[in-house]
N, C-alpha and C positions, 0 to 999 in steps of 0.2 A: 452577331456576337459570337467569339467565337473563343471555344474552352482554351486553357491552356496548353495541352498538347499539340490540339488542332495549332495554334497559334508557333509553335516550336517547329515541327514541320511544314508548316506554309513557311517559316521564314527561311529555312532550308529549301525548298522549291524555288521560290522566287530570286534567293542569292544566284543560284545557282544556274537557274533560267536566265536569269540577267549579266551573271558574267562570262556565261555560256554559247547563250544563247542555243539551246539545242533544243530537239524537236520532242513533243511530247510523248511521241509513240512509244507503248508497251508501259509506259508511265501506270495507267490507272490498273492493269494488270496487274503491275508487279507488286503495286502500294495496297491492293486487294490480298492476292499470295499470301504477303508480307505479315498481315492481318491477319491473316486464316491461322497462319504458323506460331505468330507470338501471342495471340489472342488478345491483342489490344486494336485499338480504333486510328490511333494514330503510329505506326511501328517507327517512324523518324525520330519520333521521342520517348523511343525506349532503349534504350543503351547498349541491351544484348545484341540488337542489330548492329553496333559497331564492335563488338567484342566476341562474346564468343559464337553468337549466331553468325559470323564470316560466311562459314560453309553453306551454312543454309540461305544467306543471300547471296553468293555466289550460282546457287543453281535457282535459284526464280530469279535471279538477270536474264538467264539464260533462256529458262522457260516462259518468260515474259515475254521474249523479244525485246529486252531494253537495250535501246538506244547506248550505244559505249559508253557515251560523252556522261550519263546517268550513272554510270556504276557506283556504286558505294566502293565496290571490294574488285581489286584483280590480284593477278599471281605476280610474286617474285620470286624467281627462281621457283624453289617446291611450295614457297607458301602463301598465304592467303592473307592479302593487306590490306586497309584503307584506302581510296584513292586520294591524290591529296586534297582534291573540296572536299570529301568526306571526311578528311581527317580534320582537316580545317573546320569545318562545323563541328565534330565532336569535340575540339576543345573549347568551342565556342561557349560550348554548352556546359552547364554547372550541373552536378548530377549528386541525386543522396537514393542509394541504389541503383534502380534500373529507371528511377523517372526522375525527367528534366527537371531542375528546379528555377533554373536562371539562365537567360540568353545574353551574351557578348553581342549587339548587334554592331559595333565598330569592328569592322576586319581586322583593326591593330591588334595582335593579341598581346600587347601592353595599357591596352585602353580598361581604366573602372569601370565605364560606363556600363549599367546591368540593365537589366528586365529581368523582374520577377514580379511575379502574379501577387506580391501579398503588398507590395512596395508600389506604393503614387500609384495605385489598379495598374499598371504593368507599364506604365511610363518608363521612357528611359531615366535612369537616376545615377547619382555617385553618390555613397554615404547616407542614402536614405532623400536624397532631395534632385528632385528633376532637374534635368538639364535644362528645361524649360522654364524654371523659375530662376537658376542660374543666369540664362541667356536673357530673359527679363529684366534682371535687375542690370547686367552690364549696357543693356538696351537704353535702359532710362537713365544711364550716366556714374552707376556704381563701381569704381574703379575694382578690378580683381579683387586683390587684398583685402581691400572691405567687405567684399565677397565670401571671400574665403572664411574671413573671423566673424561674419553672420550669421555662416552655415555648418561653425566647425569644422572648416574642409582644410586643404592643402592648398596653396596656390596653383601646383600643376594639376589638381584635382580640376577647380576650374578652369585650367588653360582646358584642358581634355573636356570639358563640359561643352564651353564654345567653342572648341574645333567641330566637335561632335555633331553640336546644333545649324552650326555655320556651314558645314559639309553635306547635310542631310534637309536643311531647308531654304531653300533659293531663293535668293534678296535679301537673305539675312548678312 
């Protein structure tokens, strides 16, 4: 089982790792450092890591030995950026302060689909209702639209529902 932070940062690893493909080294390091410095457990799902703590993950990349393809932050010109997975996941991510509140797990960043921890236990949802009940009912023959006005949704809410399901579960 695995808390909601832990679970925000794993999903960041694995994006990452998968459309990366890059080698783990300096990895446990740096997410160690990381820890040490913002004094949380999980620092991928604390936000300062992508704003103003730059600087400071900029030099435990370094001190890590992380792997480039890993960086969160490199230079443009004199300053200190996001790289773009890393930007790409912070806006992934829904934030009320410095901690996560809600994960985008569709790359689309026009996609509803969320995950939050208080919502369907952290199923993916649109509007408060899983994609998975969504993708159920069009499964057993429920056209969209009757979809949509079962759930108080949008029609494009469900089109996004089973794209979603349909891309993320094989044979569907």
């Amino acid at each position: 089982m695995l808390d909601w932070a832990e679970f925000v940062e794993a999903a960041y690893l694995r994006e990452h790792r998968q459309a990366h493909r890059v080698p783990m080294t300096g990895l446990p390091i740096f997410l160690a450092l990381l820890r040490d410095h913002f004094g949380v457990p999980y620092p991928i799902a604390d936000r300062r890591v992508f704003t103003e703590g730059r600087g400071v993950v900029w030099g435990v990349q370094a001190a890590a030995g992380l792997h480039p393809r890993w960086w969160l932050v490199t230079t443009t010109g004199d300053r200190l950026t996001l790289t773009p997975p890393a930007a790409a996941f912070h806006r992934s991510v829904g934030w009320v302060g410095n901690s996560a509140t809600s994960y985008r797990p569709d790359p689309d960043p026009d996609s509803p689909v969320r995950v939050r921890p208080d919502v369907r236990f952290g199923r993916p949802a649109i509007g408060g209702v899983s994609t998975e009940a969504i993708a159920g009912q069009h499964a057993a023959g429920t056209d969209p639209e009757t979809i949509a006005e079962m759930y108080a949704l949008t029609p494009s809410d469900v089109a996004w529902a089973l794209a979603y399901e349909s891309g993320t579960r094989p044979g569907r």
